[in-house]
C-alpha positions as CSV (number, residue, x, y, z in Angstrom):
1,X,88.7,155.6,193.9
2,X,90.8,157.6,196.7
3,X,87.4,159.9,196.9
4,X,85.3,157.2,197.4
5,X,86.8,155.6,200.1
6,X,87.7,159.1,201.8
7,X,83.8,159.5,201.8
8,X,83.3,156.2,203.2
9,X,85.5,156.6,205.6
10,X,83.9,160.0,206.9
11,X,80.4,158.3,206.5
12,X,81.7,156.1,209.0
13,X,83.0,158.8,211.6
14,X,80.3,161.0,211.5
15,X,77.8,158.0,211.8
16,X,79.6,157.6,214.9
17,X,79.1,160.8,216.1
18,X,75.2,160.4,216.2
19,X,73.4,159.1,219.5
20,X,71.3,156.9,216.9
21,X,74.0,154.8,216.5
22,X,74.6,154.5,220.5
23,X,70.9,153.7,220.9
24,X,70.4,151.0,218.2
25,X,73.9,149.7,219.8
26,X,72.4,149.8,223.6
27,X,69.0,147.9,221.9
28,X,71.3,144.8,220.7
29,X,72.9,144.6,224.0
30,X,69.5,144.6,225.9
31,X,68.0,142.4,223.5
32,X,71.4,139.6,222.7
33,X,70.9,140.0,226.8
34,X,67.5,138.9,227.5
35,X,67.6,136.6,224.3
36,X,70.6,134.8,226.1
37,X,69.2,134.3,229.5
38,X,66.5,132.6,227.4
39,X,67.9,130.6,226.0
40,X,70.1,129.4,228.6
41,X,66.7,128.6,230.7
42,X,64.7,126.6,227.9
43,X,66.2,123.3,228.4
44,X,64.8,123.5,231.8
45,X,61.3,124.2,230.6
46,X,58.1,122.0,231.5
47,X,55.4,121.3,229.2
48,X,52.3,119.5,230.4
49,X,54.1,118.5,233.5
50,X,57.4,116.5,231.6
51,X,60.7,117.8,229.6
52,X,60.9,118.6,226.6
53,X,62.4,116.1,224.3
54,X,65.4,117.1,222.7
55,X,63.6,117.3,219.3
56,X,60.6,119.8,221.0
57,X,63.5,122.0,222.5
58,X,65.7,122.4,218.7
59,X,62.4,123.2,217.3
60,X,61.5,126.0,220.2
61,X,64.9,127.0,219.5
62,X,64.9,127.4,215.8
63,X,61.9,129.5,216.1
64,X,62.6,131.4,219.3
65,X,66.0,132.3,217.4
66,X,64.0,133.3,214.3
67,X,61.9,135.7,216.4
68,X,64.6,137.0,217.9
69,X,67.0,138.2,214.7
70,X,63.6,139.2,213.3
71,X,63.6,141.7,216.2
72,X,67.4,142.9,215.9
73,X,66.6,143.0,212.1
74,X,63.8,145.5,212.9
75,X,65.9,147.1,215.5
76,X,68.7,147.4,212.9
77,X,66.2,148.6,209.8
78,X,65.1,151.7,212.1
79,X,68.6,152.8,213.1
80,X,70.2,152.5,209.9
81,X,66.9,154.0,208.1
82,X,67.7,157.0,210.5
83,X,71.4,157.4,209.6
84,X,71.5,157.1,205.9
85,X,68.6,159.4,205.5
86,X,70.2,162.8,206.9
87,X,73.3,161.1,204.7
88,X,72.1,163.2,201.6
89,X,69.2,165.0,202.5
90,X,70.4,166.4,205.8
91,X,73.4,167.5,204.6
92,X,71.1,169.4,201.8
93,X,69.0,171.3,204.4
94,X,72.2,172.3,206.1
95,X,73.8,173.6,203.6
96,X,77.4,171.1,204.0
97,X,76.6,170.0,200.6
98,X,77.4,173.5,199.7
99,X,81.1,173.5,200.4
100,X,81.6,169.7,199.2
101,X,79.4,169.3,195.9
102,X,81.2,173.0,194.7
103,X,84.7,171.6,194.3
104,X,85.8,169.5,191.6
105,X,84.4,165.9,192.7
106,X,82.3,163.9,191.0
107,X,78.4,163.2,193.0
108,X,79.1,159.2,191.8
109,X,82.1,159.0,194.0
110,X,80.2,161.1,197.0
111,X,77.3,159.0,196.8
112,X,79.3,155.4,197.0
113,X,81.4,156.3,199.1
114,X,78.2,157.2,201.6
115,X,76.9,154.2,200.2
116,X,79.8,151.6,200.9
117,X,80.3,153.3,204.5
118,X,77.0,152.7,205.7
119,X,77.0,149.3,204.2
120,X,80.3,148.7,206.0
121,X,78.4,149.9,209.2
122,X,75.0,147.8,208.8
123,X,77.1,145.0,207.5
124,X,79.0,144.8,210.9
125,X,76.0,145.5,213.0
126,X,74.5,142.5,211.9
127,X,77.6,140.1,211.7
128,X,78.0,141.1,215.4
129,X,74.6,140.9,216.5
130,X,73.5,138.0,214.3
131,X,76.7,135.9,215.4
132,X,76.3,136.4,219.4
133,X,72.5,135.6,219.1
134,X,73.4,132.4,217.2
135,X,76.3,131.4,219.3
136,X,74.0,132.4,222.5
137,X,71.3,129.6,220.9
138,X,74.1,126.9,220.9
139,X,75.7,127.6,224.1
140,X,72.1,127.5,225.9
141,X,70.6,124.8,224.1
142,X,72.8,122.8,222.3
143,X,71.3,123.7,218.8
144,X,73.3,124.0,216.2
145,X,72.4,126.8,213.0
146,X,72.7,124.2,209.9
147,X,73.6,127.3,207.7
148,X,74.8,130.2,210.3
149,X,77.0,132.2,207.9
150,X,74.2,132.0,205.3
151,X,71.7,133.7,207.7
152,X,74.2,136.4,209.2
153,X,75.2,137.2,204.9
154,X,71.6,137.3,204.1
155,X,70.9,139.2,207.2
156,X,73.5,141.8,206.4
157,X,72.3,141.8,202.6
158,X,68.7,142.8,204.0
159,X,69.8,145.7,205.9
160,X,72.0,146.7,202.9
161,X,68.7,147.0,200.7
162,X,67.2,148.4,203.1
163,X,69.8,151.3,203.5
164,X,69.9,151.5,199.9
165,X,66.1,152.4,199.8
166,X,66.5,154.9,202.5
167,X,69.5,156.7,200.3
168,X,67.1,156.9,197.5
169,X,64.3,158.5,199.9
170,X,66.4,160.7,201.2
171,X,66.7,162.7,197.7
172,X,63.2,163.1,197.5
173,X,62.2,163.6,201.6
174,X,63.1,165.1,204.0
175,X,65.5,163.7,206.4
176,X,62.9,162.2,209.1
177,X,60.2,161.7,206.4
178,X,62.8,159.7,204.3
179,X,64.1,157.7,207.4
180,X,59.9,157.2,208.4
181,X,59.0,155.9,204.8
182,X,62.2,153.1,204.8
183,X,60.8,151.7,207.9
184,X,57.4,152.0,206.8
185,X,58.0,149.9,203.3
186,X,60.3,147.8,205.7
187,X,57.0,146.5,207.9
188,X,54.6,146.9,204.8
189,X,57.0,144.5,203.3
190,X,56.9,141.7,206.2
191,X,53.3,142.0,205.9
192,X,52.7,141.3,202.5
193,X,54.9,138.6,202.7
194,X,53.4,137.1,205.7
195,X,50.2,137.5,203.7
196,X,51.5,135.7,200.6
197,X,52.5,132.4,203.0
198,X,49.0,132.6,204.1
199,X,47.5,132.5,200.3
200,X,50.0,129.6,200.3
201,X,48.4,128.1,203.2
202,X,44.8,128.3,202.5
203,X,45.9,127.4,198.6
204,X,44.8,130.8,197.1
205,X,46.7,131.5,194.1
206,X,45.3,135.5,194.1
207,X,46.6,135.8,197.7
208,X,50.1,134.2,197.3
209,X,50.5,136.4,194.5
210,X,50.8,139.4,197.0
211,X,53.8,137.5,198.4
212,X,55.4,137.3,194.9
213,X,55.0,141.2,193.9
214,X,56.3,141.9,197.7
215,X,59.5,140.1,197.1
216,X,60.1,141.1,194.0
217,X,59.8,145.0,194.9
218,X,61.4,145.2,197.7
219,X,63.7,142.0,198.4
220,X,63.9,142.3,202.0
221,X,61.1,140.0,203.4
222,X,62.3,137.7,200.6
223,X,66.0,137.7,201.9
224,X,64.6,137.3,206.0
225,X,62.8,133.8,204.4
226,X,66.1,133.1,203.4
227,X,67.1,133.6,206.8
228,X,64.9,131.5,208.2
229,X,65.3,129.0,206.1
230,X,68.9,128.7,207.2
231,X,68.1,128.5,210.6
232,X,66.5,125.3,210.4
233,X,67.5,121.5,209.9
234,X,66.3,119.5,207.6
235,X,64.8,117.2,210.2
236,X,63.1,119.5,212.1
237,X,61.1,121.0,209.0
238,X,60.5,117.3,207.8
239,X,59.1,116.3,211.5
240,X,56.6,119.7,212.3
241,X,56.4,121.1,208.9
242,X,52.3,119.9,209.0
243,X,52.2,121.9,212.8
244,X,54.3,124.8,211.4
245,X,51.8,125.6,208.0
246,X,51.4,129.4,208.5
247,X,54.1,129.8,211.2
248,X,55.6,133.4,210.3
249,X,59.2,132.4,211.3
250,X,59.2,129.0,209.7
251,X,60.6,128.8,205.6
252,X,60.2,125.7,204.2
253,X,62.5,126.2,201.1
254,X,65.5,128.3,200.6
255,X,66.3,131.5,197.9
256,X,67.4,130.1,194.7
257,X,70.3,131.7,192.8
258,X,67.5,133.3,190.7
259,X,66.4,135.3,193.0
260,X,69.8,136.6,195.1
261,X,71.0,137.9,191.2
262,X,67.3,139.2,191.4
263,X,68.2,141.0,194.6
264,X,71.3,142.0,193.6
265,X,70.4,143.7,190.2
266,X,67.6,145.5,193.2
267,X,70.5,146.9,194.9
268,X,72.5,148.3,192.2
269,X,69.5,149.9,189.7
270,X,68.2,151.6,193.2
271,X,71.6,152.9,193.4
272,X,71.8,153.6,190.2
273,X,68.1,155.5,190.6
274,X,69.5,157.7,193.5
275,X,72.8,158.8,191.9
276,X,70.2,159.8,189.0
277,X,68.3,161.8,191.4
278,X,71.4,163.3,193.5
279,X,73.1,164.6,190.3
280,X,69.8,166.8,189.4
281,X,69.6,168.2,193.1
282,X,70.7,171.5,193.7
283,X,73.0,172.0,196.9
């Protein structure tokens, strides 16, 4: 166990050694920024020459802050595709895996202990970034998140599957085609589920299936409807759901516990999939 949080712990200091990690932070401050000034200004909007009722400017809200942690999401899912990647697969190419995997340490406790430090790290990101943008909607607007710790938890799950994913890619990639092919699953992923709500929408049961496979092989867009979901209230879905059919950052229902052990049992057999792959490599 001391191994495994020793590697977690360098994880974390050598992540912070890369500009990636400098960038993606200097992206959430541009974006919580703008995102705030926003909000701050949307009470104050005109439409069709009157205010908008208080109802009109929750539901702008709700949505505007759905598009909005969509975007850190993405923002978050290309930096932390791009720092776990070079995690095993770098280290490979450069030959530092030499010197470690040849001493008397167990691959299972180097790969977790990569693993639990960038979950630590993608964890925070979006805890800190998923937090201000909520609190930034409140302060503005006077909208209150029904569910805020829901959406930041299933937030920070999404980016640790995501990261996950990227671990596994990097034993078979290359580091940049690795972190390219995470982020490319990631949008692919969005887009089949966005394509599954439409098959949903026009009532075709061949079309919505898409949705289904998509969240059930990679849970990510599954856990971001959970996110949305927990955005709204409960009277604001009941009083637009008919003008919000189709909507890409509107979730009528929430994730049932079927699904999260779903997700969860993902996680850990992709894990297990990479260790797998990382104790055949050759350093």
């Amino acid at each position: 166990m001391s191994n495994v949080l020793v590697f977690a712990r360098l994880t974390l200091v050598e992540a912070g050694r890369r500009k990636v990690i400098w960038a993606l932070a200097g992206l959430a401050v541009v974006i919580i920024g703008l995102s705030t000034w926003g909000f701050a200004r949307l009470p104050a909007v005109h439409a069709f020459g009157a205010d908008l009722s208080t109802a009109d400017a929750h539901l702008a809200t709700a949505q505007l802050l759905a598009f909005v942690l969509f975007a850190q999401s993405f923002v978050g899912a290309l930096g932390m595709s791009f720092v776990a990647t070079p995690t095993i697969a770098g280290e490979l190419e450069s030959g530092i895996a030499l010197g470690i995997l040849a001493r008397p340490i167990r691959r299972a406790e180097v790969l977790i202990g990569k693993w639990i430090g960038l979950a630590c790290l993608s964890t925070g990101y979006m805890v800190l970034v998923g937090g201000a943008e909520i609190a930034a909607a409140e302060a503005g607007t006077g909208y209150r998140v029904p569910q805020p710790a829901t959406a930041v938890a299933l937030l920070a799950f999404q980016s640790i599957a995501l990261l996950t994913l990227a671990l596994l890619l990097s034993t078979l990639l290359s580091p940049l085609a690795a972190g390219v092919a995470a982020v490319g699953v990631f949008g692919t992923a969005w887009v089949a589920g966005l394509v599954g709500d439409i098959g949903l929408t026009v009532h075709d049961s061949s079309v919505a299936e898409v949705g289904t496979v998509d969240h059930l092989l990679l849970p990510t867009d599954g856990l971001w409807q959970g996110v949305m979901h927990a955005l709204d209230q409960t009277g604001l879905v009941s009083s637009f759901s008919d003008h919000l059919i189709g909507n890409p950052f509107f979730q009528g229902t929430g994730l049932t516990a079927a699904y999260l052990v779903w997700a969860v049992g993902w996680v850990v057999a992709v894990l297990f999939a990479t260790q797998m792959r990382f104790s055949r490599l050759e350093p």
